[in-house]
N, C-alpha and C positions, 0 to 999 in steps of 0.2 A: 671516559666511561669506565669502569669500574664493574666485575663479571665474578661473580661468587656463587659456585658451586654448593649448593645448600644440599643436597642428597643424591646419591650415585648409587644405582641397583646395577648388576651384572645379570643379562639375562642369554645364558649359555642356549636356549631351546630356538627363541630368532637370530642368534649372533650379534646384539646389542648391548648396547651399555644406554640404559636409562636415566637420564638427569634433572633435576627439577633444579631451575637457576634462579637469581635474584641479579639486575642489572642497575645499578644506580647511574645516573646521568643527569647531573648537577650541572646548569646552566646552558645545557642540549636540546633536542629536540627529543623527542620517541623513536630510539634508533629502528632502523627499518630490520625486517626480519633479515637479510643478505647480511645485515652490519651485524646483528647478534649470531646468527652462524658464522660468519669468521672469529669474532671473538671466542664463543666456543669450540672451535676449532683450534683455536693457539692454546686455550686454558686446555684441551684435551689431549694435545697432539696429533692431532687427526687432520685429514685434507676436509674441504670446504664441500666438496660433493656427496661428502658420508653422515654428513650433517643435519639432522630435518627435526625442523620445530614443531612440534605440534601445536603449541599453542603461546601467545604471549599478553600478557594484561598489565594494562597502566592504571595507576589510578589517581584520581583527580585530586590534583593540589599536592602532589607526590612526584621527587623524581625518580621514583622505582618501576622496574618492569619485572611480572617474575614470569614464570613461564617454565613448560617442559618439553626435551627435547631427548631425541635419541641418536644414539654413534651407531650405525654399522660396522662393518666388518667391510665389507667391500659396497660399491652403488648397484650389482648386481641384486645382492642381497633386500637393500632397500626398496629398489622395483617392484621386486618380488613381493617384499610384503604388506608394504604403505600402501594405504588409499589413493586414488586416483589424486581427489582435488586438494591432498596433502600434499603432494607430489607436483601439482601445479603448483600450490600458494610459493612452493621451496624451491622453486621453477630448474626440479629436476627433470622434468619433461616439460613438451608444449599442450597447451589444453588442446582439445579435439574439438574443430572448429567444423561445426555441420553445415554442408552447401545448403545455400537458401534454394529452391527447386522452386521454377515457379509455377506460380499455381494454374492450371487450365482454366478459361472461362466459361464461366457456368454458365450450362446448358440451358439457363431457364426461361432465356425469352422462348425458345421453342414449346413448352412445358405451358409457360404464362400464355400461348395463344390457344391452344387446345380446352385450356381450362374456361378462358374467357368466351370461346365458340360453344362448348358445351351450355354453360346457365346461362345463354342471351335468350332460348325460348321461356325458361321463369321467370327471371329477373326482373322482366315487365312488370308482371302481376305482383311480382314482391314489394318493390318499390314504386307503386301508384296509390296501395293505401299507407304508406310509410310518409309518401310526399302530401298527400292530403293530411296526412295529423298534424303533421310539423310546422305547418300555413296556422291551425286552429292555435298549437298550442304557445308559439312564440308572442301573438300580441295578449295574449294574458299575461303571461310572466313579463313581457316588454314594459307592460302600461305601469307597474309600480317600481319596477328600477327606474324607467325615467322620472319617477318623481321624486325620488328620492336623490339622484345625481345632480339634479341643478343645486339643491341645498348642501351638499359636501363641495363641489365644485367651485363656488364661491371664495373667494380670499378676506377671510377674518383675520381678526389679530386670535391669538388663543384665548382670552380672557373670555373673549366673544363666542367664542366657541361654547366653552364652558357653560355660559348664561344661558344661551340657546335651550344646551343640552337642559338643564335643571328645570328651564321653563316648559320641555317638550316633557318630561318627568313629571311634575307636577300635572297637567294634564291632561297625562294619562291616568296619573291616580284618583284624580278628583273624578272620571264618569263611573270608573268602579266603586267607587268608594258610595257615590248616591245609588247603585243599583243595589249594591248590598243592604243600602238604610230602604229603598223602596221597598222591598222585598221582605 
């Protein structure tokens, strides 16, 4: 791999040196960020802990990676002013790993029986004209899905299907068609 320093800024105010790199890696894999901070580190003279990438991009059908990255001064300094999950990706710290706490169980069968003792005196009356409609209104709607289900249920060939359908078209069109001339 192959590590070229394509622009170096000095910035005196965070005690860095800024870099923007080009990494070529001709019959490699996509070196990992650990492997391009060392590299930068030997091209800079710097140790491997003062080192933090900000960012790295490959791009497809290319073996280049550019990216930019900053030198400190000391790993103090860095701490200090890097973002946290920069700081992990550069696994200058450990991420912060939050205890799972488990959850209490919920209070709500107690809740659920209060609520179901309260509406038992309505509830009757609610659901007795609700049960009487739903008797009336299912063999209505019932009686034409069944007649329509034996004739899709049936195993045609498609062709047959097809025929069906044109002949069921036709008349339908033909009793509209004499009501219009009757009329």
């Amino acid at each position: 791999m192959q590590l070229e320093v394509l622009q170096r800024k000095e910035n005196p105010l965070l005690k860095r040196v800024e870099v923007t790199f080009k990494a070529t890696h001709k019959a490699e894999p996509t070196p990992t960020r650990d492997a391009l901070r060392a590299f930068l580190a030997k091209e800079l003279k710097a140790t491997k802990d003062i080192v933090v990438i900000d960012y790295q991009a490959s791009t497809f059908g290319r073996y280049e990676t550019v990216g930019e990255a900053k030198v400190y001064k000391t790993k103090e300094e860095a701490l200090a002013v890097e973002r946290k999950h920069i700081l992990v990706r550069n696994k200058l710290i450990e991420p912060e790993v939050k205890e799972a706490t488990p959850k209490p169980e919920k209070p709500a069968p107690a809740p659920r029986a209060e609520k179901a003792e309260k509406p038992t005196v309505p509830a009757p009356k609610a659901e007795a004209p609700k049960a009487e409609a739903k008797p009336e209104a299912k063999p209505e709607k019932g009686a034409p899905k069944d007649e329509k289900k034996p004739a899709t249920k049936e195993e045609k060939k498609p062709a047959e299907k097809k025929e069906e359908k044109k002949e069921e078209k036709k008349a339908e069109k033909k009793p509209e068609g004499k009501k219009k001339e009757a009329k």
